[in-house]
ZAMARGU-4260 file (C-alpha; in steps of 0.2 Angstrom, whole numbers, plus 5000, padded with zeros to 4 digits):
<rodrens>
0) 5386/5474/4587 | 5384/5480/4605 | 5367/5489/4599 | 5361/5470/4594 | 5365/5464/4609
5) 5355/5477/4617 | 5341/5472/4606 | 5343/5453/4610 | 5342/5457/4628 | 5327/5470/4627
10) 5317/5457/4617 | 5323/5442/4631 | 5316/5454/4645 | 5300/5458/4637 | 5299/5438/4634
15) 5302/5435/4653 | 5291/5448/4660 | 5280/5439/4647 | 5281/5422/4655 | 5280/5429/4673
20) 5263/5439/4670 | 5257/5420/4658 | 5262/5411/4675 | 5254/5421/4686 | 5244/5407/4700
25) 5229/5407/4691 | 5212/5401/4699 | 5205/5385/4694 | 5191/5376/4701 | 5190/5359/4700
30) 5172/5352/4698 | 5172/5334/4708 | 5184/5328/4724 | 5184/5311/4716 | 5200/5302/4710
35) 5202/5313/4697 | 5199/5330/4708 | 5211/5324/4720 | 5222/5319/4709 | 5222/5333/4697
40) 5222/5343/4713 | 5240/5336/4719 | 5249/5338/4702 | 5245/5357/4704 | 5250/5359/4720
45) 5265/5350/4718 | 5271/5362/4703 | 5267/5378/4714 | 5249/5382/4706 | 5238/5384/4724
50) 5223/5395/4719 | 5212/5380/4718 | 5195/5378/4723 | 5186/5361/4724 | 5168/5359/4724
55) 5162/5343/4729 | 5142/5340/4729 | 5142/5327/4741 | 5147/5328/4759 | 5164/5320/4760
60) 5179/5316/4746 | 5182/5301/4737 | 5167/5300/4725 | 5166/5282/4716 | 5178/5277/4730
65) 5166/5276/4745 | 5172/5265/4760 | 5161/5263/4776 | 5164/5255/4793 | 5154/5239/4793
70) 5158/5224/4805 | 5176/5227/4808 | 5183/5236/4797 | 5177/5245/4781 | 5169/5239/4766
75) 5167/5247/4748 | 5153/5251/4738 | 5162/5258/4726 | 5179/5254/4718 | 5186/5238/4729
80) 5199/5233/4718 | 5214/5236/4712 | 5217/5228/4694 | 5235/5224/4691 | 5251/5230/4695
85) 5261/5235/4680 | 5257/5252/4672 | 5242/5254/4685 | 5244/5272/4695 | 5238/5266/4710
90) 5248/5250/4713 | 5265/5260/4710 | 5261/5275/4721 | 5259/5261/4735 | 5269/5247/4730
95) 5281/5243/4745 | 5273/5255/4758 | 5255/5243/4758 | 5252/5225/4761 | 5238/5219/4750
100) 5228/5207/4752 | 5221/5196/4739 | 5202/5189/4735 | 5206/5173/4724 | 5195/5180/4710
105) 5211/5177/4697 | 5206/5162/4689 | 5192/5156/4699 | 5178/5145/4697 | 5164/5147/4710
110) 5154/5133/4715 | 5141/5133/4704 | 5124/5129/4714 | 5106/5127/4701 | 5091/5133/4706
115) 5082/5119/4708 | 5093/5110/4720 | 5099/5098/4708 | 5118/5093/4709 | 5130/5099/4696
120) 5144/5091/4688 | 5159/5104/4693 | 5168/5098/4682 | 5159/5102/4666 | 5154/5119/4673
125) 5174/5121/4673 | 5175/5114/4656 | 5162/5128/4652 | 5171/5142/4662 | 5187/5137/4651
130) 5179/5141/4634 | 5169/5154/4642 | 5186/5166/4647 | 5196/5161/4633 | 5180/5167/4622
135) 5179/5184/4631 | 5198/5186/4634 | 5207/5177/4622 | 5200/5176/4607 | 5203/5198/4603
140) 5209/5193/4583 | 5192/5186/4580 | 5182/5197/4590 | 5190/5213/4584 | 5185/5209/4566
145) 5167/5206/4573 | 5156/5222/4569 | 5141/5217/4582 | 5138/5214/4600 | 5150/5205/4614
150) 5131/5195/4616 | 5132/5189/4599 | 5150/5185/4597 | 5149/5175/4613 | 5133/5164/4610
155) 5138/5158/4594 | 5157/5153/4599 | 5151/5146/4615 | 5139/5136/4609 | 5150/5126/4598
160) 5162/5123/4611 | 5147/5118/4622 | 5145/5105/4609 | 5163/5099/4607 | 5160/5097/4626
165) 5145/5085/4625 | 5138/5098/4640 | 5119/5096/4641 | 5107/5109/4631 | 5101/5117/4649
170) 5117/5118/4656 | 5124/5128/4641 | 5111/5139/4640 | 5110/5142/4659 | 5128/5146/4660
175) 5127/5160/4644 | 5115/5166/4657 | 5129/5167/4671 | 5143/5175/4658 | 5129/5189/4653
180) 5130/5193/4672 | 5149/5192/4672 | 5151/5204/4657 | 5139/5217/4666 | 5145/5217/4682
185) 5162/5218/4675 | 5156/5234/4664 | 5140/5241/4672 | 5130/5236/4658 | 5113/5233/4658
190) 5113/5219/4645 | 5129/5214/4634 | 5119/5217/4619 | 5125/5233/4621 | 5143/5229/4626
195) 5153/5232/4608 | 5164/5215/4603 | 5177/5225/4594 | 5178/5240/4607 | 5179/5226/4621
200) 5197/5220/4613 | 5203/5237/4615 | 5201/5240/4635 | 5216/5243/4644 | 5223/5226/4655
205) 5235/5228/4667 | 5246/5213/4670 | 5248/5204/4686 | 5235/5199/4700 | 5218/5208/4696
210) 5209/5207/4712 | 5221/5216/4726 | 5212/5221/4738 | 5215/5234/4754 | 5208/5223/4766
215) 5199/5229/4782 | 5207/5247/4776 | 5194/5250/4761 | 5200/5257/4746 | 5200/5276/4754
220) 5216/5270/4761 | 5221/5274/4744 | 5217/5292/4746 | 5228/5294/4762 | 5245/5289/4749
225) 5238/5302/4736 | 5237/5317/4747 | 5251/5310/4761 | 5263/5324/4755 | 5250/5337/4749
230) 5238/5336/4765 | 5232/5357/4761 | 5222/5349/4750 | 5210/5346/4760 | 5208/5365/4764
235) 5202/5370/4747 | 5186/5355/4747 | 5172/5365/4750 | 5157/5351/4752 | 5139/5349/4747
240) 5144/5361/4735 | 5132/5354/4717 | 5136/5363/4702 | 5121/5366/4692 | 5130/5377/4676
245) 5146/5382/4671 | 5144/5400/4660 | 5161/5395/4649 | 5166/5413/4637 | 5168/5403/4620
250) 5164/5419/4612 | 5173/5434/4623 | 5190/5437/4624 | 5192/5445/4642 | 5179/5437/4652
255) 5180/5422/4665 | 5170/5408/4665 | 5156/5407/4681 | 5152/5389/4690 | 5136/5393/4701
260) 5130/5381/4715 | 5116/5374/4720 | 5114/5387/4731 | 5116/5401/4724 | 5133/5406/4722
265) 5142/5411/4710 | 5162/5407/4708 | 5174/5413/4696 | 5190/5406/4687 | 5202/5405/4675
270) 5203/5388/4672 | 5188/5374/4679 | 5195/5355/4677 | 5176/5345/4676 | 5177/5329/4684
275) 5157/5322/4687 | 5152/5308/4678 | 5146/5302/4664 | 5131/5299/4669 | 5129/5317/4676
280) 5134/5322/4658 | 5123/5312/4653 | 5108/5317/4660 | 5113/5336/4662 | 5125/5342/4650
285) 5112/5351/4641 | 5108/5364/4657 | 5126/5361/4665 | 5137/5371/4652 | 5131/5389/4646
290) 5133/5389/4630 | 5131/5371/4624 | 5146/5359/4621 | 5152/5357/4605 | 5143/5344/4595
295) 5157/5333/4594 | 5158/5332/4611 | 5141/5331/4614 | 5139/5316/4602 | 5152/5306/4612
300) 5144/5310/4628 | 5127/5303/4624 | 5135/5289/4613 | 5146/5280/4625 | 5140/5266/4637
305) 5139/5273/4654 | 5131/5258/4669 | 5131/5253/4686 | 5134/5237/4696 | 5126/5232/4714
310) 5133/5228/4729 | 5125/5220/4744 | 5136/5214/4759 | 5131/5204/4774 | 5138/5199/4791
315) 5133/5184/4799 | 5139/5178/4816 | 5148/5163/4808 | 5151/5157/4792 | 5140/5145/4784
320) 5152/5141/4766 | 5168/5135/4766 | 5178/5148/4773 | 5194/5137/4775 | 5194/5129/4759
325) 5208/5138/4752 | 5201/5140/4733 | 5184/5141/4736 | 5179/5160/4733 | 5159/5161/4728
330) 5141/5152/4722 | 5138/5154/4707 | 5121/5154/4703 | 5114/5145/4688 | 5095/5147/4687
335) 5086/5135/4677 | 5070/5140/4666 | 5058/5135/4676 | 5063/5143/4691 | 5067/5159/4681
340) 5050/5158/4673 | 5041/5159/4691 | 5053/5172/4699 | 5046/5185/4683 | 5033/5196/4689
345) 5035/5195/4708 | 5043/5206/4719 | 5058/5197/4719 | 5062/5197/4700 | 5079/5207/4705
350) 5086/5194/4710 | 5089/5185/4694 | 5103/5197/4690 | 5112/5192/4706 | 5128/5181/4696
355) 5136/5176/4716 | 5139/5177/4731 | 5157/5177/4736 | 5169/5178/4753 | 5175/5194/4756
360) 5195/5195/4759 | 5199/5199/4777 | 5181/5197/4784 | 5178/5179/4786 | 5160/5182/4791
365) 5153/5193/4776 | 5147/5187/4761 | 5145/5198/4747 | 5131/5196/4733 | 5137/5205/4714
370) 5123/5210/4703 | 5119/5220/4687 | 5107/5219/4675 | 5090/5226/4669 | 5082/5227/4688
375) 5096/5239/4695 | 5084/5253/4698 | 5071/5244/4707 | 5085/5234/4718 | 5092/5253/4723
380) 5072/5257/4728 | 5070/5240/4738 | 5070/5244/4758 | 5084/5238/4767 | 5072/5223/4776
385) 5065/5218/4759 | 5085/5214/4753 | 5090/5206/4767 | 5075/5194/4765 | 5074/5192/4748
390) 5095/5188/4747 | 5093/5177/4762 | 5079/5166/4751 | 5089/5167/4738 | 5105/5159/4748
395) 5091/5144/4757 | 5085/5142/4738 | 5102/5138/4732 | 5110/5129/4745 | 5094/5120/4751
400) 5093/5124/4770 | 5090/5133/4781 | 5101/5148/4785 | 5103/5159/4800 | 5099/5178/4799
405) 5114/5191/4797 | 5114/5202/4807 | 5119/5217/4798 | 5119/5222/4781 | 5125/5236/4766
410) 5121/5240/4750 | 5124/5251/4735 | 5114/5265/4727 | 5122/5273/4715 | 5112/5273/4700
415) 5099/5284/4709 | 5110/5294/4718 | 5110/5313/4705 | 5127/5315/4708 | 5132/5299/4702
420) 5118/5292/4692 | 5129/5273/4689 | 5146/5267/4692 | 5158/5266/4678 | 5157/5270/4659
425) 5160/5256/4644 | 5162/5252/4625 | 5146/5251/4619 | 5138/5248/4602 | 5133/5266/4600
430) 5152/5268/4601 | 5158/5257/4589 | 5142/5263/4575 | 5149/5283/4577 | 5166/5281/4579
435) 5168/5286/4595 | 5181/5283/4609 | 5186/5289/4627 | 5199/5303/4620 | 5183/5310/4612
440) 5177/5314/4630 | 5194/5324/4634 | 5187/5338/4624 | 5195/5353/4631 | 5185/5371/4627
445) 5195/5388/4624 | 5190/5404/4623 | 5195/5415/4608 | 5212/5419/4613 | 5215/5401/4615
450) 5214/5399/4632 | 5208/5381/4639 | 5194/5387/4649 | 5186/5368/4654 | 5197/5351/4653
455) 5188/5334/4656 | 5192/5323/4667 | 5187/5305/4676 | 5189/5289/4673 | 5177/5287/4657
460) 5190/5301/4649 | 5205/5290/4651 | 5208/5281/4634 | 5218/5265/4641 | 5209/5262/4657
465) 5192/5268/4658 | 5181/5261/4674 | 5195/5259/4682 | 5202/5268/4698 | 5218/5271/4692
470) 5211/5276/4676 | 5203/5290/4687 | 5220/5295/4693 | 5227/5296/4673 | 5212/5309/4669
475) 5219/5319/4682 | 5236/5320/4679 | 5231/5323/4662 | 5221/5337/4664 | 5232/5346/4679
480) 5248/5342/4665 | 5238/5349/4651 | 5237/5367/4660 | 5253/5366/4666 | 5260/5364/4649
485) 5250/5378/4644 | 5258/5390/4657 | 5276/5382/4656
</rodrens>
């Protein structure tokens, strides 16, 4: 009996000296100090695992989440939102420490201004703005059995209710015009044809107000909360740090995988948690990763919808729109086809993706114009002098007077900035047609002894709550929990 024993305890010791070598503190390199970086970053640290280098390509943190001082306070051109407060990570980390602030957007009609000048009955663009939403977020049973485009689906439900409404034939078609814009600014779409109707029913909501905002903070505030008890952090960033390939060992047992930098070196790790984007996969994934992806998850990265939105904001000495009119929140800017027809072929052509512009909350002398569409890599190549012009025309056009000049302005360039290449992934057709999702894109590679050697994360990988900020935050937590389980 006693010579069991022994046994027993023998084979415990050998298990625990086991574990202890297993759970040595690994390197890991984390590619991106993003949301998910930083977040993935934390949940390591917080579990004892500190051998963790983070390589950033640009010169500060935050990625997607860019705040910058403009007027008097800061302004994002990134994520400015935060949607929702039940189930959202980034609410509940800061609920009760942070006062928000709130934009109106939740059930808002803007005022709609046409083109030509010509008044508009309000309350008929309502009527329209009724079917519209209930269309696009209400009606999931009907559009989940649809197999084509949100495009589709929407022009033919609308329409009918457009006539039900008695709404005239201009006014219908110039406000599926406006609800295009919508649905590409709310997923970075270049044209809701390729936006997929049944895909659209699945993407995560989180319930309560769906426009917070961090007031004259900017959305980095959010960044202080994640790392406020983790602040060493910020030692293992190293920036302007690109990474142009990561040599992975799918077919060696006792190798590490190297991540080389743009200039020149060479870094080696146990574990590397990839957090660009989807767009840099996109247009890279072929040189980034030494030897190829797998085919699966090289089929989901170039079949899943990856845009970008745009942002101009400008400051004025005063405001010109109703800034104490306590539900007015933007124009809206129907454009009528004649109009649009001239605009086409001039240098101002952008402009027609511009859906509005609306107040900015805490800054009650900054308008701020929201735009996607087919003309996002020319607006990003437009000087500075040549947007503040064109959207100042565009503002006299529609409210037909003469407006004063801001005197400062800030803009967007993220689809031609190589680091980013856009701003958020969606659920397009391509999607829907092969079958593919956002788990898809968490595709985590081992080596031969089973050792996950690259995990995926951002907020494209996040199967509830892709494009979102806190989405960002779940990919990495995932990823960080993923190692953590293999080492625990």
């Amino acid at each position: 009996m006693s010579r069991k024993i022994s046994i027993l305890v023998i084979v415990a010791l050998i298990t625990v000296i086991n574990a202890k070598s297993l759970k040595k503190n690994p390197k890991i390199i984390i590619v991106g100090a993003g949301l998910s970086g930083l977040s993935a970053a934390v949940r390591l640290i917080e579990n004892g695992y500190d051998d963790i280098l983070i390589l950033e390509a640009e010169n500060r943190i935050g990625g997607r989440i860019h705040s910058v001082k403009f007027s008097d306070g800061f302004v994002d051109l990134g994520g400015q939102w935060v949607h929702g407060e039940k189930n959202n990570s980034v609410y509940e980390m800061v609920d009760g420490k942070y006062d928000f602030g709130e934009t109106g957007f939740d059930n808002y009609y803007p005022t709609f201004m046409q083109s030509d000048g010509a008044t508009l009955d309000q309350e008929m663009c309502q009527k329209l703005g009724d079917s519209a939403f209930k269309i696009l977020f209400s009606s999931y049973d009907e559009m989940s059995k649809f197999q084509g485009s949100v495009d589709e689906f929407f022009k033919s439900a609308f329409k009918k209710e457009a006539l039900r409404a008695k709404a005239d034939y201009s006014l219908t078609n110039e406000m599926i015009d406006f609800y295009e814009k919508e649905m590409n600014i709310w997923n970075g779409s270049m044209t809701w044809k390729d936006l997929s109707a049944p895909l659209h029913c699945i993407s995560g909501h989180n319930a309560g107000i769906q426009h917070l905002t961090w007031k004259r903070d900017g959305f980095k505030k959010f960044i202080d909360f994640l790392i406020q008890d983790n602040q060493e952090v910020l030692d293992k960033i190293m920036l302007n740090k690109k990474v142009v390939n990561i040599q992975w060992t799918k077919n060696y047992e006792n190798k590490l995988p190297i991540v080389t930098t743009a200039d020149g070196y060479k870094y080696f790790a146990d574990h590397i948690i990839f957090t660009g984007s989807l767009g840099v996969l996109k247009d890279q994934h072929r040189t980034l990763f030494s030897p190829q992806l797998p085919i699966t998850l090289r089929r989901a990265i170039e079949n899943m919808g990856y845009g970008v939105i745009g942002k101009v904001f400008l400051e004025f000495d005063q405001s010109f729109w109703p800034i104490n009119e306590k539900n007015w929140v933007a124009y809206g800017f129907l454009w009528t086809k004649e109009d649009m027809k001239e605009l086409k072929g001039t240098k101002r052509e952008w402009l027609l993706d511009v859906q509005a512009f609306a107040k900015v909350d805490a800054f009650p002398n900054v308008l701020e114009a929201l735009l996607a569409g087919r003309h996002m890599k020319e607006f990003e190549t437009i000087p500075d002098e040549q947007i503040i012009d064109d959207t100042m025309w565009l503002l006299e056009k529609f409210l037909q007077k003469q407006l004063p000049r801001p005197n400062s302005m800030t803009r967007t360039k993220w689809l031609t900035n190589p680091n980013y290449m856009g701003s958020y992934s969606f659920n397009s057709v391509n999607a829907w047609k092969f079958n593919i999702s956002t788990k898809d894109l968490q595709e985590t590679l081992f080596n031969l002894k089973k050792k996950p050697e690259i995990l995926f994360a951002g907020e494209h990988t996040d199967e509830l709550y892709s494009s979102n900020a806190h989405g960002a935050v779940n990919s990495g937590y995932r990823a960080a929990d993923e190692l953590l389980k293999y080492y625990l």
